[in-house]
Predicted model as a PDB file, atoms N, CA, C, CB and O in Angstrom, pLDDT in the B-factor column:
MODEL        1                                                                  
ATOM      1  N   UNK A   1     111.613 130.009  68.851  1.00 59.00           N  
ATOM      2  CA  UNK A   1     111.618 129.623  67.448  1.00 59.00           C  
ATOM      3  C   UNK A   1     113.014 129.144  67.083  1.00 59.00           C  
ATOM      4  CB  UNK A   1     111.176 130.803  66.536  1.00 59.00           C  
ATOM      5  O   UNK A   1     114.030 129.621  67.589  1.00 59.00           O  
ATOM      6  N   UNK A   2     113.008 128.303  66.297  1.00 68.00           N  
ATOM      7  CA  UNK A   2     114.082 127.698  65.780  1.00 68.00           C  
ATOM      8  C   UNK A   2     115.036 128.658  65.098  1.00 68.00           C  
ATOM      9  CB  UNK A   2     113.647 126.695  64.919  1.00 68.00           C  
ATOM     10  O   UNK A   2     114.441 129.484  64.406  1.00 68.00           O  
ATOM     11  N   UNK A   3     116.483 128.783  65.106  1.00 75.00           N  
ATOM     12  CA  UNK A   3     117.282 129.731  64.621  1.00 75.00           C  
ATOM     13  C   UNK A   3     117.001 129.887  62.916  1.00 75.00           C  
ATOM     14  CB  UNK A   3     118.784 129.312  65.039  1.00 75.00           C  
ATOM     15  O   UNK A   3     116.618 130.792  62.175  1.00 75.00           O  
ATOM     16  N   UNK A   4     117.430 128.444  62.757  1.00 82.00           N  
ATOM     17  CA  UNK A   4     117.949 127.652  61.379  1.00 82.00           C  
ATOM     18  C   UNK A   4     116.256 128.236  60.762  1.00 82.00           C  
ATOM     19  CB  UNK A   4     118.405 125.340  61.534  1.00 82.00           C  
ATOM     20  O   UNK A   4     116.336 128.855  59.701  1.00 82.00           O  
ATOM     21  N   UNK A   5     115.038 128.100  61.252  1.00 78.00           N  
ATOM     22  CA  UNK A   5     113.921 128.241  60.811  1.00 78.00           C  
ATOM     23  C   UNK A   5     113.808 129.682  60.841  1.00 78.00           C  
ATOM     24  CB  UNK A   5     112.975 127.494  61.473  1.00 78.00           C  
ATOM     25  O   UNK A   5     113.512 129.940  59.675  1.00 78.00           O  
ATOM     26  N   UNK A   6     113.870 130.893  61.538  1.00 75.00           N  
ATOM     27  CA  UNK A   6     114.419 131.625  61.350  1.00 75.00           C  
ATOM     28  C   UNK A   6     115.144 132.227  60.338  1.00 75.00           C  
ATOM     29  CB  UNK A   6     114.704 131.472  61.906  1.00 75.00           C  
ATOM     30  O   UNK A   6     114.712 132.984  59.469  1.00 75.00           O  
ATOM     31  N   UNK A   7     116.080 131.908  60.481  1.00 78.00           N  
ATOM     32  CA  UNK A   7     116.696 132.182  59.776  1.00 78.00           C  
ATOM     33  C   UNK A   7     116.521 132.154  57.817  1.00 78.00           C  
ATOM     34  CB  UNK A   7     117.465 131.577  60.416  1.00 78.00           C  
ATOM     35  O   UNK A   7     117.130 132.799  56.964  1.00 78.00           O  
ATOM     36  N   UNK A   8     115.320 131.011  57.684  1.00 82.00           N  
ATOM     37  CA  UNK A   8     115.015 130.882  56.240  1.00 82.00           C  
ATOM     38  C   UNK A   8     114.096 131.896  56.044  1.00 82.00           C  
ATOM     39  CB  UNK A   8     114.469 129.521  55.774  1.00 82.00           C  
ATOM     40  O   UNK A   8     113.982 132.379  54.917  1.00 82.00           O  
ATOM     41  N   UNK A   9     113.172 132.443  57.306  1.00 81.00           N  
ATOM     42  CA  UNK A   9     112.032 132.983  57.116  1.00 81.00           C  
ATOM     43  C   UNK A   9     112.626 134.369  57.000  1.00 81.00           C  
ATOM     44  CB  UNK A   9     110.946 132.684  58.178  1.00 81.00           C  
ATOM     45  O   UNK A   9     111.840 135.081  56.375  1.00 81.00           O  
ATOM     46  N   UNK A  10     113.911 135.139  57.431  1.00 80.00           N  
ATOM     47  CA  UNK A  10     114.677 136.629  57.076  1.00 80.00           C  
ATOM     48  C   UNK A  10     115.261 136.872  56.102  1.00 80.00           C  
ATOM     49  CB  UNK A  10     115.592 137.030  57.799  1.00 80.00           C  
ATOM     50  O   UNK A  10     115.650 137.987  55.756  1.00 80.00           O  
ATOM     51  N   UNK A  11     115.483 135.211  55.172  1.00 87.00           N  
ATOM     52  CA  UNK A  11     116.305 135.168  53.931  1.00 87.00           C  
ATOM     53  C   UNK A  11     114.583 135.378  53.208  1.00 87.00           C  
ATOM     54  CB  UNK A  11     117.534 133.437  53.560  1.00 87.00           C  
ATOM     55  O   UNK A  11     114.383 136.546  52.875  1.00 87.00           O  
ATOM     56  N   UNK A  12     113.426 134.453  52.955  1.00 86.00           N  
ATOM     57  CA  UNK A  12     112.668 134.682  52.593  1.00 86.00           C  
ATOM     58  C   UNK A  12     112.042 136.389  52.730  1.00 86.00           C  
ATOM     59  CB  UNK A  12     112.197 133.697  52.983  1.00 86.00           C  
ATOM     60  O   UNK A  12     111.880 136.597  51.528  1.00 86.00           O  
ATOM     61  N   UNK A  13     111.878 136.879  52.988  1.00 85.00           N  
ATOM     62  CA  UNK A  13     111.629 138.226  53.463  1.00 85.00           C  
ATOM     63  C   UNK A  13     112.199 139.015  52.571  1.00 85.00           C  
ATOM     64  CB  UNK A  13     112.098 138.537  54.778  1.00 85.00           C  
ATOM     65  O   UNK A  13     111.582 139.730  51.783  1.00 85.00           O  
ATOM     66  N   UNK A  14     114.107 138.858  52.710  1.00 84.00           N  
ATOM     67  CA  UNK A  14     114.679 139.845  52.093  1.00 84.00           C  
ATOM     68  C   UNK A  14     114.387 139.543  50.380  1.00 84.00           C  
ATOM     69  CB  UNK A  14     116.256 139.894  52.601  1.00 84.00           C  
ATOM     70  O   UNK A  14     114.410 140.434  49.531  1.00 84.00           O  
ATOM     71  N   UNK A  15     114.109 138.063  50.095  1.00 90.00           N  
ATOM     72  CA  UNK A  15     114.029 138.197  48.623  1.00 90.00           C  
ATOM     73  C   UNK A  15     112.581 138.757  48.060  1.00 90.00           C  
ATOM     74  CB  UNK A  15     114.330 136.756  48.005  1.00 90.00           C  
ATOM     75  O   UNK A  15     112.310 139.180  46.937  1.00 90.00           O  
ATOM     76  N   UNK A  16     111.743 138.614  49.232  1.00 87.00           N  
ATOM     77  CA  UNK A  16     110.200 139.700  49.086  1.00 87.00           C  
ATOM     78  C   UNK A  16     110.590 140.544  48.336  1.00 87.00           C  
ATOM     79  CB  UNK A  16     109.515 140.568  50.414  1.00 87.00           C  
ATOM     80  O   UNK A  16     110.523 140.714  47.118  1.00 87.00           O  
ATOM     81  N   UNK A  17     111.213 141.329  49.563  1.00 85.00           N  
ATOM     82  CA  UNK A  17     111.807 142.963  49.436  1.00 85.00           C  
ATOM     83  C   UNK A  17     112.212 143.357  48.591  1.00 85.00           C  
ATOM     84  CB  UNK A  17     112.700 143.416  50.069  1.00 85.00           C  
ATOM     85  O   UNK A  17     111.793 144.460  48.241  1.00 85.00           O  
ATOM     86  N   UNK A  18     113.354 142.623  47.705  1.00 90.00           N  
ATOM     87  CA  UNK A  18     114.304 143.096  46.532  1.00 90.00           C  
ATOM     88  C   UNK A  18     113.168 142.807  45.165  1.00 90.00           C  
ATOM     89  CB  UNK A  18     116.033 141.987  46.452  1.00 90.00           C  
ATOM     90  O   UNK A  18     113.000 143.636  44.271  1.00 90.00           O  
ATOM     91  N   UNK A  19     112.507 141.558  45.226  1.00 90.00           N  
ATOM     92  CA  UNK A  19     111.192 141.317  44.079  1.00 90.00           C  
ATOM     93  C   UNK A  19     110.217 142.746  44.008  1.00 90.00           C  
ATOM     94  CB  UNK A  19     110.008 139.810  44.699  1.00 90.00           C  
ATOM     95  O   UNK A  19     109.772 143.206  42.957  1.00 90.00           O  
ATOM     96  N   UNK A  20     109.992 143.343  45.401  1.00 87.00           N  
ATOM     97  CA  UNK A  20     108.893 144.208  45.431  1.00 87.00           C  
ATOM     98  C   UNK A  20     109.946 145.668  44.870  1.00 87.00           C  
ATOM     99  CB  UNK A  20     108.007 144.251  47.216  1.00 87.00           C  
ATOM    100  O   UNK A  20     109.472 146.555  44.161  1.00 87.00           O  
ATOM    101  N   UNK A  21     110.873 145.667  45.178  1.00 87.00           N  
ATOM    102  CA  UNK A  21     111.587 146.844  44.885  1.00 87.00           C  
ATOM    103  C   UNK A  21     111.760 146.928  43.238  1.00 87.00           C  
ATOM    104  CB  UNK A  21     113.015 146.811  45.693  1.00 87.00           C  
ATOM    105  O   UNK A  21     111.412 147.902  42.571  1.00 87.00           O  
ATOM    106  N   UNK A  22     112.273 145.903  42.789  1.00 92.00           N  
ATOM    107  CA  UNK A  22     112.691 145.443  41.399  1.00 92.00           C  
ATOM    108  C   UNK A  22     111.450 145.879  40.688  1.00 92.00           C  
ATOM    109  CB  UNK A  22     113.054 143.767  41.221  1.00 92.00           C  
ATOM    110  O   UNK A  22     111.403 146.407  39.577  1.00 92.00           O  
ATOM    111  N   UNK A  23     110.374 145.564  41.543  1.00 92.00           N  
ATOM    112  CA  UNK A  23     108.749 145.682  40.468  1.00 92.00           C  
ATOM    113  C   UNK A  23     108.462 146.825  40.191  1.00 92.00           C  
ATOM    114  CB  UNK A  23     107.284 145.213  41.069  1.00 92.00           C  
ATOM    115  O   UNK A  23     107.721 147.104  39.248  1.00 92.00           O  
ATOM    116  N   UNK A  24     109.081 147.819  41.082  1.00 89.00           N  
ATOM    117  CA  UNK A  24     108.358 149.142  40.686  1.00 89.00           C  
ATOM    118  C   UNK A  24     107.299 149.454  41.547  1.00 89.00           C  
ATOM    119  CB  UNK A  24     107.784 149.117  39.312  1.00 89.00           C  
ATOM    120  O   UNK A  24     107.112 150.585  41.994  1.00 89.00           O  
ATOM    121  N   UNK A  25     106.527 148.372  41.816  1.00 89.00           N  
ATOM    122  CA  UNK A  25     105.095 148.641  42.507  1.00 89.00           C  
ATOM    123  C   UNK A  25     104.905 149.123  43.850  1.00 89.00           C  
ATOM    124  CB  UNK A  25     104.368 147.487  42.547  1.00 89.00           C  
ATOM    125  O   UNK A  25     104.868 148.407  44.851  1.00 89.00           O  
ATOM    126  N   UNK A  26     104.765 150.605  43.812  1.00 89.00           N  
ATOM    127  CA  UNK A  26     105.285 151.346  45.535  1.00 89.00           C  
ATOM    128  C   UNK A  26     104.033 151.038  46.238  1.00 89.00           C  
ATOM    129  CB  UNK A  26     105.645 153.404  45.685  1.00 89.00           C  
ATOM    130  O   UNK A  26     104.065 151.164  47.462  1.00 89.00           O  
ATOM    131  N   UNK A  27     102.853 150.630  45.650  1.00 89.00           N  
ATOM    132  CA  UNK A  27     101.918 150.247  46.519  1.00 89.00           C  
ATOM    133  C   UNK A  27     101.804 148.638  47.353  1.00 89.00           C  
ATOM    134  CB  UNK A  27     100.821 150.502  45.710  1.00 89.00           C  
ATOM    135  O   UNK A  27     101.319 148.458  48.470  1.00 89.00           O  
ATOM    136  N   UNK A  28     102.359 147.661  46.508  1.00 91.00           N  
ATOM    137  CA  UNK A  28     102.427 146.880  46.978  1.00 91.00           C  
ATOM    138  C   UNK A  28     103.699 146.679  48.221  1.00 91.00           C  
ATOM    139  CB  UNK A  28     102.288 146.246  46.000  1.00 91.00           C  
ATOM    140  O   UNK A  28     103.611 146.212  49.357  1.00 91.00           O  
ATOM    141  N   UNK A  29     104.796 147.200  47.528  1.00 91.00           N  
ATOM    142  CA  UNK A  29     106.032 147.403  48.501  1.00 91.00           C  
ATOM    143  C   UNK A  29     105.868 148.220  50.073  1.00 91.00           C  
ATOM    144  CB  UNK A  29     107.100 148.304  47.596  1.00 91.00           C  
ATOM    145  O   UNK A  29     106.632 148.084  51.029  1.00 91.00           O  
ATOM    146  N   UNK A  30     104.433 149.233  49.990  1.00 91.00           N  
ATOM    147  CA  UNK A  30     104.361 150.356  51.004  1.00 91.00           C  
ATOM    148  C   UNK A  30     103.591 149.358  51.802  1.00 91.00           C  
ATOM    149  CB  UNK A  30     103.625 151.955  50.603  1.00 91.00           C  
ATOM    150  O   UNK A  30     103.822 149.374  53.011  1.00 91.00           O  
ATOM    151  N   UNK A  31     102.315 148.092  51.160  1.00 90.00           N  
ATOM    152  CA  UNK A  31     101.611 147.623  52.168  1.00 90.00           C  
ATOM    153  C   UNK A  31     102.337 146.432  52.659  1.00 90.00           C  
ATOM    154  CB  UNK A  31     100.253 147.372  51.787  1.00 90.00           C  
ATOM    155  O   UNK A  31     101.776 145.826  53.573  1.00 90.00           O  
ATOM    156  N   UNK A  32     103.412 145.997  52.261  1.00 92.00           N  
ATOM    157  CA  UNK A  32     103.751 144.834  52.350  1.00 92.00           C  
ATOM    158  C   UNK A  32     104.706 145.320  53.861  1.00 92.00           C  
ATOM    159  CB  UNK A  32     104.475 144.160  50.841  1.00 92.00           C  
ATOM    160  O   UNK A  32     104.750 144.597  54.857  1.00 92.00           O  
ATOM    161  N   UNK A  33     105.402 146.644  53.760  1.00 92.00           N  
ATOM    162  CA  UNK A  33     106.635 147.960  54.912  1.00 92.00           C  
ATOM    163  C   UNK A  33     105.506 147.358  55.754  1.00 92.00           C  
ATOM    164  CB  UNK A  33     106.897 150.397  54.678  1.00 92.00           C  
ATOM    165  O   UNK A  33     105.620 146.236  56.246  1.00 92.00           O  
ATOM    166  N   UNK A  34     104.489 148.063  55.903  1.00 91.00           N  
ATOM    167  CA  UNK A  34     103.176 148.145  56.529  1.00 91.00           C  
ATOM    168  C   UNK A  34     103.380 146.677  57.929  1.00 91.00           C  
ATOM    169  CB  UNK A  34     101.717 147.840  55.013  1.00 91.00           C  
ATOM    170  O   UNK A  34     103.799 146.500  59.073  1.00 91.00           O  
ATOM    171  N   UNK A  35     102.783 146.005  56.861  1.00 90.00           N  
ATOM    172  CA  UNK A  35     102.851 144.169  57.664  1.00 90.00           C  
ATOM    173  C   UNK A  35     103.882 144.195  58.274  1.00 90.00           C  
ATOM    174  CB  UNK A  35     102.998 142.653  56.686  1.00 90.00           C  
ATOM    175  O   UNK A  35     103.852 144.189  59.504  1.00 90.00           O  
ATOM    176  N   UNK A  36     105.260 144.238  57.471  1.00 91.00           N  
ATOM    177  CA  UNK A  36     106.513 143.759  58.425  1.00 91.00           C  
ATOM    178  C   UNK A  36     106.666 144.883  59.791  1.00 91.00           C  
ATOM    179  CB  UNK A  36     108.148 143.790  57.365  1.00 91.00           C  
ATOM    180  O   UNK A  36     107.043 144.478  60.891  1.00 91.00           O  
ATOM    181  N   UNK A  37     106.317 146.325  59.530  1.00 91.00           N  
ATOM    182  CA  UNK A  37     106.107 147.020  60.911  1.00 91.00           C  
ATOM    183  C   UNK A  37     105.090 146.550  61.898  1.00 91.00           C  
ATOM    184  CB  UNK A  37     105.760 148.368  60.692  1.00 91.00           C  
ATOM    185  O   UNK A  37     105.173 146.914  63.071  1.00 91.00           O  
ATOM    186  N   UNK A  38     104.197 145.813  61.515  1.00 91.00           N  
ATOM    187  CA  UNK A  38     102.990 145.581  62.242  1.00 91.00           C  
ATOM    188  C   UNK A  38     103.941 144.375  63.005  1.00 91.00           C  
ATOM    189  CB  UNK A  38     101.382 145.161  61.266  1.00 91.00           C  
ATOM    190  O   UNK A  38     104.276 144.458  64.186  1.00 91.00           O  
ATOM    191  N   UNK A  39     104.240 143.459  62.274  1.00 89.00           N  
ATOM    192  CA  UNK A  39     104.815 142.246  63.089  1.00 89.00           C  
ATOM    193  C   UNK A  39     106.188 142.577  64.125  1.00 89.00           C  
ATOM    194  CB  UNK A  39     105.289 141.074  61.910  1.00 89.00           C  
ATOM    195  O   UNK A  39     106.517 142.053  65.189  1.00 89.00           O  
ATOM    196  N   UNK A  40     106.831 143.693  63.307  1.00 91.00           N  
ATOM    197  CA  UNK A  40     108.260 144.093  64.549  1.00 91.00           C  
ATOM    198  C   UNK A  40     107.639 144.509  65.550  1.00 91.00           C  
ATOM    199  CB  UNK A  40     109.475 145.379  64.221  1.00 91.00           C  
ATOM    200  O   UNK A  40     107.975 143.977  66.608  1.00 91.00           O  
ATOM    201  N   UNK A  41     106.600 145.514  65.618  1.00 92.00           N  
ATOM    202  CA  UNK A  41     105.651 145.921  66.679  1.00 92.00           C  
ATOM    203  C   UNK A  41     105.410 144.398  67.775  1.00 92.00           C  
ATOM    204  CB  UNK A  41     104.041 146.519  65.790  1.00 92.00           C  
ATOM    205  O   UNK A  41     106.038 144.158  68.806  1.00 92.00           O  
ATOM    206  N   UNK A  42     104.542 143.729  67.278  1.00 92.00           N  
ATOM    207  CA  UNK A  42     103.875 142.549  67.945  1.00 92.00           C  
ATOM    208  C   UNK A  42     105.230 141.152  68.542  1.00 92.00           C  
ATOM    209  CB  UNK A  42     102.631 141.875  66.526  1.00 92.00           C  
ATOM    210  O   UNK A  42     105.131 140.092  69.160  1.00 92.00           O  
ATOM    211  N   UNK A  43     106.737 142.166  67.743  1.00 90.00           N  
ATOM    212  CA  UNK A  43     107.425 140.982  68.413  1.00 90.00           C  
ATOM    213  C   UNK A  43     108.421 142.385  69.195  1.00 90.00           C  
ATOM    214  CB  UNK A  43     108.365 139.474  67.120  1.00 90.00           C  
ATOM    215  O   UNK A  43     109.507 142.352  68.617  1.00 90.00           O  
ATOM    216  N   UNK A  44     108.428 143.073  69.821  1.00 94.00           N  
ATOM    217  CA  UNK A  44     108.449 144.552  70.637  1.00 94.00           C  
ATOM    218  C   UNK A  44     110.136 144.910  69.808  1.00 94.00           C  
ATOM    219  CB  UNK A  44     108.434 144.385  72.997  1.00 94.00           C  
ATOM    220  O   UNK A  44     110.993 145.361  70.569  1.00 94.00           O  
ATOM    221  N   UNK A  45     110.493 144.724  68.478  1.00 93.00           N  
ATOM    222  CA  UNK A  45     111.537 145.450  67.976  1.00 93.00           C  
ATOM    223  C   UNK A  45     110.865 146.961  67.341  1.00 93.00           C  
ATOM    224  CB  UNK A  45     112.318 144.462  66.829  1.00 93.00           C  
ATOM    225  O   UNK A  45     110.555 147.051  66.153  1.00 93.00           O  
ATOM    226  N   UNK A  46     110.744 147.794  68.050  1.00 96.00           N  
ATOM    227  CA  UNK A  46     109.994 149.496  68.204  1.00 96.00           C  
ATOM    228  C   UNK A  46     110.719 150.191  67.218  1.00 96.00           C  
ATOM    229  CB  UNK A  46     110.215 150.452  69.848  1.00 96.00           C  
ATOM    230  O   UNK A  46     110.212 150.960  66.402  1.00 96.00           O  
ATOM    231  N   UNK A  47     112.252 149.830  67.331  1.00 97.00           N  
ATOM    232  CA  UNK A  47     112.728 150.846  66.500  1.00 97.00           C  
ATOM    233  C   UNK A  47     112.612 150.325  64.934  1.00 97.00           C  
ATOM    234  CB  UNK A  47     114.239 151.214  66.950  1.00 97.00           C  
ATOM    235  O   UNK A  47     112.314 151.052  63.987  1.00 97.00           O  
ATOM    236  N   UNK A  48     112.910 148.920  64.861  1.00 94.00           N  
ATOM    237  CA  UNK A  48     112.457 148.323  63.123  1.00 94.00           C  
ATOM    238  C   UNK A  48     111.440 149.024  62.732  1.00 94.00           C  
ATOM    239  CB  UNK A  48     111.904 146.678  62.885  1.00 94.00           C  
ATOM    240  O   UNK A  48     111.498 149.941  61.912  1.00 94.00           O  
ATOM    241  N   UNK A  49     110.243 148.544  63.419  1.00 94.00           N  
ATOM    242  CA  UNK A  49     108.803 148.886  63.182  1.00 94.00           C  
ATOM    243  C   UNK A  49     108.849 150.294  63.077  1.00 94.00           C  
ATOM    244  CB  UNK A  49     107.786 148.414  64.296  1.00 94.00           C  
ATOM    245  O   UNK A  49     108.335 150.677  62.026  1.00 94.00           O  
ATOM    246  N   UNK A  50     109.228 151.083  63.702  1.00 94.00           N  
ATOM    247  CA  UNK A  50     109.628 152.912  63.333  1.00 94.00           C  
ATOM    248  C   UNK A  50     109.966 153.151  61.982  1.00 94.00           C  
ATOM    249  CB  UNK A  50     111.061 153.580  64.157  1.00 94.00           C  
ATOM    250  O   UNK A  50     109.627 154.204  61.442  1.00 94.00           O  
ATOM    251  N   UNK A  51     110.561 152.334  61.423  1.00 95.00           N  
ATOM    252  CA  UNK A  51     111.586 152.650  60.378  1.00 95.00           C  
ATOM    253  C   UNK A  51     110.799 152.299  59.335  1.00 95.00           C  
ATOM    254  CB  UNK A  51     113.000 151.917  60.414  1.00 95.00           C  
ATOM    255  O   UNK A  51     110.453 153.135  58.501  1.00 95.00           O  
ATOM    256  N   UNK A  52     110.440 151.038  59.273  1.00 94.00           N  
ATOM    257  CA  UNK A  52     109.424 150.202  58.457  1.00 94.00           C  
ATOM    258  C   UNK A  52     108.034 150.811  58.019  1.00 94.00           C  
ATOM    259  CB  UNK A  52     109.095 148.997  59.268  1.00 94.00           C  
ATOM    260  O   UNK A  52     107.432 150.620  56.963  1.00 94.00           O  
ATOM    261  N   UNK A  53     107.666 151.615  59.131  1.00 93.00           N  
ATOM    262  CA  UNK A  53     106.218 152.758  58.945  1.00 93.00           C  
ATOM    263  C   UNK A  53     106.520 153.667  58.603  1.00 93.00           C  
ATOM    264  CB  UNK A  53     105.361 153.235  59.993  1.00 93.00           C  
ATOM    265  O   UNK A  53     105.706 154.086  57.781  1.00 93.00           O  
ATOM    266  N   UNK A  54     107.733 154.664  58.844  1.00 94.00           N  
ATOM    267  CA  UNK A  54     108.308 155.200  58.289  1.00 94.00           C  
ATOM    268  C   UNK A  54     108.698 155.582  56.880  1.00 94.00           C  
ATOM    269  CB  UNK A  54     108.740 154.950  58.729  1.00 94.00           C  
ATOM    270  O   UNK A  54     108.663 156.680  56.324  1.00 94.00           O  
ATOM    271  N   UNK A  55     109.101 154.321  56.420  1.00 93.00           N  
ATOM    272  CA  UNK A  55     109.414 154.379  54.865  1.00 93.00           C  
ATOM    273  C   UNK A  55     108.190 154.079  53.890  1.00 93.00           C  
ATOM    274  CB  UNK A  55     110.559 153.287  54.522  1.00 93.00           C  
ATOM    275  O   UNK A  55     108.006 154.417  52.721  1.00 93.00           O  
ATOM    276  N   UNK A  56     107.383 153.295  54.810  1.00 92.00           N  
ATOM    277  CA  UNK A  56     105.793 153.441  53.880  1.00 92.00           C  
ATOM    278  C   UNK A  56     104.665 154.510  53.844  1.00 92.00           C  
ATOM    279  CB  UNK A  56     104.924 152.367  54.266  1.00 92.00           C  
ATOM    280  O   UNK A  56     103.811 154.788  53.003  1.00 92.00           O  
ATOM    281  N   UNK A  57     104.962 154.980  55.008  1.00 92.00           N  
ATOM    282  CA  UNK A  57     104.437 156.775  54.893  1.00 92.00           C  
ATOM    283  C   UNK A  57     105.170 157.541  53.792  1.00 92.00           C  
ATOM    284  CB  UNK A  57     104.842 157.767  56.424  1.00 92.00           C  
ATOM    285  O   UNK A  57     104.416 158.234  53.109  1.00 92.00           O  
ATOM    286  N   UNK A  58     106.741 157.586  53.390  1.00 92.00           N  
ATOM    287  CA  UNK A  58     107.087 157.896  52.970  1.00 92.00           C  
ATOM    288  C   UNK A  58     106.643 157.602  51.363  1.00 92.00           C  
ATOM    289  CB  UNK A  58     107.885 157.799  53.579  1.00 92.00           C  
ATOM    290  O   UNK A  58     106.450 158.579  50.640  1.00 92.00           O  
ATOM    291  N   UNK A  59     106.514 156.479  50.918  1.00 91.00           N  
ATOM    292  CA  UNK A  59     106.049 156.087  49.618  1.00 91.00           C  
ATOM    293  C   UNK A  59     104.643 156.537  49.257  1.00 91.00           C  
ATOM    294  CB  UNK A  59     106.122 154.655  49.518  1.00 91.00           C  
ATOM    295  O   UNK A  59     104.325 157.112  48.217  1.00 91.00           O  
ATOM    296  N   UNK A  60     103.571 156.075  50.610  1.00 89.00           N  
ATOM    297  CA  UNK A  60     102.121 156.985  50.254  1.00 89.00           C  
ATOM    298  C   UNK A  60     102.611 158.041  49.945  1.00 89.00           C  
ATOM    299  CB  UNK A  60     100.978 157.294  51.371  1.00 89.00           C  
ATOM    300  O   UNK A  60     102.960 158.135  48.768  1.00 89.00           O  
ATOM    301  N   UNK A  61     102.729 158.678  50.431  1.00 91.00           N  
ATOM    302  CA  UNK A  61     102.758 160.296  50.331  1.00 91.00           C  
ATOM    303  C   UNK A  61     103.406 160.704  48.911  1.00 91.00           C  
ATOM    304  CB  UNK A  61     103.740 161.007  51.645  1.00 91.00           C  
ATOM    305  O   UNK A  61     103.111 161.526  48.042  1.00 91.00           O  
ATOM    306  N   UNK A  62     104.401 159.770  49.077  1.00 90.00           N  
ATOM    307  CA  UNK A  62     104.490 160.248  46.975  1.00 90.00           C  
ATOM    308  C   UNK A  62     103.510 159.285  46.262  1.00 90.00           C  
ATOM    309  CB  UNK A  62     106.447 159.802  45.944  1.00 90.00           C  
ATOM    310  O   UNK A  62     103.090 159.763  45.208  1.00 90.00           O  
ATOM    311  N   UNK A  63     103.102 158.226  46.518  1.00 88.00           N  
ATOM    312  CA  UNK A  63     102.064 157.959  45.403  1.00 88.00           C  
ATOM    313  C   UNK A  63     100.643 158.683  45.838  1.00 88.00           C  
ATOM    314  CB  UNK A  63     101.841 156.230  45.192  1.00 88.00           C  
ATOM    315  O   UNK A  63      99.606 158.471  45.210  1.00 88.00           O  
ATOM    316  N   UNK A  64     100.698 159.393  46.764  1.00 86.00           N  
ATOM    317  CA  UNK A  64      99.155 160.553  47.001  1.00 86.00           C  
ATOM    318  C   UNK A  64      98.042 159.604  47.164  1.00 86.00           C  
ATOM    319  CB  UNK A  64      98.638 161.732  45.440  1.00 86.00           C  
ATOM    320  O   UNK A  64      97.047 159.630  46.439  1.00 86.00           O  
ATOM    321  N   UNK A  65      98.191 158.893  47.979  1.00 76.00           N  
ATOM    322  CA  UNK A  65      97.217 157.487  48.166  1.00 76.00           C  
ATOM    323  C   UNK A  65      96.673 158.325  50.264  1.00 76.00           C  
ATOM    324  CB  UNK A  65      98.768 155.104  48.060  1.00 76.00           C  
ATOM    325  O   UNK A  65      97.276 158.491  51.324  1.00 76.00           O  
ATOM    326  N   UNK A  66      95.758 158.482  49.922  1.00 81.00           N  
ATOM    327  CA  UNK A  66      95.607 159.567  51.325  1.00 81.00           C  
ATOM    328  C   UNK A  66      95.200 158.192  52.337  1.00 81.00           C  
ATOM    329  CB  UNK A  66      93.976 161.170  51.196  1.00 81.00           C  
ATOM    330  O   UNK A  66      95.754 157.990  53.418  1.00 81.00           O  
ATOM    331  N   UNK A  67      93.936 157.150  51.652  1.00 79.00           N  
ATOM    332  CA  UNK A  67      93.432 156.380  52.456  1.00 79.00           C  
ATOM    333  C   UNK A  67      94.514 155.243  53.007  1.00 79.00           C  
ATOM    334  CB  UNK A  67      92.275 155.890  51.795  1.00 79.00           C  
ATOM    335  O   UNK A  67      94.567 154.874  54.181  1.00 79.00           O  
ATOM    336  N   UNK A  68      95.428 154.722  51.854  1.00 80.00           N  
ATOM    337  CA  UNK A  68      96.276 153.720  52.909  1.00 80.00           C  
ATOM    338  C   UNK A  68      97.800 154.370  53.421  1.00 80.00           C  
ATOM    339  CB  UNK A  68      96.632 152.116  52.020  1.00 80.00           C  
ATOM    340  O   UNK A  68      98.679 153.549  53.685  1.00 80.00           O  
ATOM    341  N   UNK A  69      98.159 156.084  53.582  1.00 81.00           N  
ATOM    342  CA  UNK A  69      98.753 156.700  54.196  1.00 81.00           C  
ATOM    343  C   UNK A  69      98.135 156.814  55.288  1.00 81.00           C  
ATOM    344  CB  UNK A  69      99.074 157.588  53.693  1.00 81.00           C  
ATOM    345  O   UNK A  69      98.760 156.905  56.344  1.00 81.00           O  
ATOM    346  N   UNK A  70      96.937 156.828  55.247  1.00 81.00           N  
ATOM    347  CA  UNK A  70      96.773 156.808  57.142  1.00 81.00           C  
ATOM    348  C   UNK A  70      96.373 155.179  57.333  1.00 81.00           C  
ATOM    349  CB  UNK A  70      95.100 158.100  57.963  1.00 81.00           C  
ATOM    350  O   UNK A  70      95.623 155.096  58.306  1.00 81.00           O  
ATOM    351  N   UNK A  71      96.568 154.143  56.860  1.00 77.00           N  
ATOM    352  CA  UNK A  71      96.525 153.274  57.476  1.00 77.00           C  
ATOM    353  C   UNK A  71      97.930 152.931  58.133  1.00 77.00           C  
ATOM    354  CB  UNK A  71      95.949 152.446  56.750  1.00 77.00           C  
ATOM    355  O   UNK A  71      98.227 152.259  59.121  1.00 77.00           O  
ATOM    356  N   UNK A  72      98.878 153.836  56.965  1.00 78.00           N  
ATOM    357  CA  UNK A  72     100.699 153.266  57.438  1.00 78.00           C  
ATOM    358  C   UNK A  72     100.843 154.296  58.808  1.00 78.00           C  
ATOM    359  CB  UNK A  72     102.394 153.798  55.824  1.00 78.00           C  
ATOM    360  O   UNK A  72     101.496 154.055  59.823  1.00 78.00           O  
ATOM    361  N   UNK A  73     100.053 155.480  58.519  1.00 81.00           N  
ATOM    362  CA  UNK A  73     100.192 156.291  60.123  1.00 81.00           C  
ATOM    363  C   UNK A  73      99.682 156.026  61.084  1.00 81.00           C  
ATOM    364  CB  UNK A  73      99.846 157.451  60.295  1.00 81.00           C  
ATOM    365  O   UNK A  73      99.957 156.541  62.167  1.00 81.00           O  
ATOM    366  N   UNK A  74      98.480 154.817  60.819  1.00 78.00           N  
ATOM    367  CA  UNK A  74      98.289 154.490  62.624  1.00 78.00           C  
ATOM    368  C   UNK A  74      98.895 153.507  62.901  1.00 78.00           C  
ATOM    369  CB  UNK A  74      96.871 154.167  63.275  1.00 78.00           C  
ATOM    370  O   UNK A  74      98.909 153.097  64.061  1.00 78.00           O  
TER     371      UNK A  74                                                      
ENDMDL                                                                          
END                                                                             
């Protein structure tokens, strides 16, 4: 993949991130953790994807959402 292309698509991402944070909305922010762990997985960065499932388990579990806490745990 192209760096430069790349590179727009990690700047795009991070302004996701800060929009989803800014919103308040821990459900959308926990499924969105979700995706980006799914994709560090499928591109073999293990420890991102750790971290990334990680912090969206962490948000289910305070919004008490049981069904898409175990979707962030498998």
């Amino acid at each position: 993949m192209n760096t430069s292309f790349q590179d727009s698509i990690d700047e795009y991402i991070d302004e996701l991130q800060q929009l989803l944070r800014e919103s308040g909305d821990l459900t959308k922010r926990s499924t969105f953790l979700i995706q980006q762990g799914v994709l560090a997985t499928r591109h073999s960065r293990y420890a991102e994807a750790c971290a990334l499932l990680e912090e969206s388990v962490s948000l289910f579990r305070r919004l008490s959402n049981p069904s898409e806490l175990g979707w962030a745990l498998r």
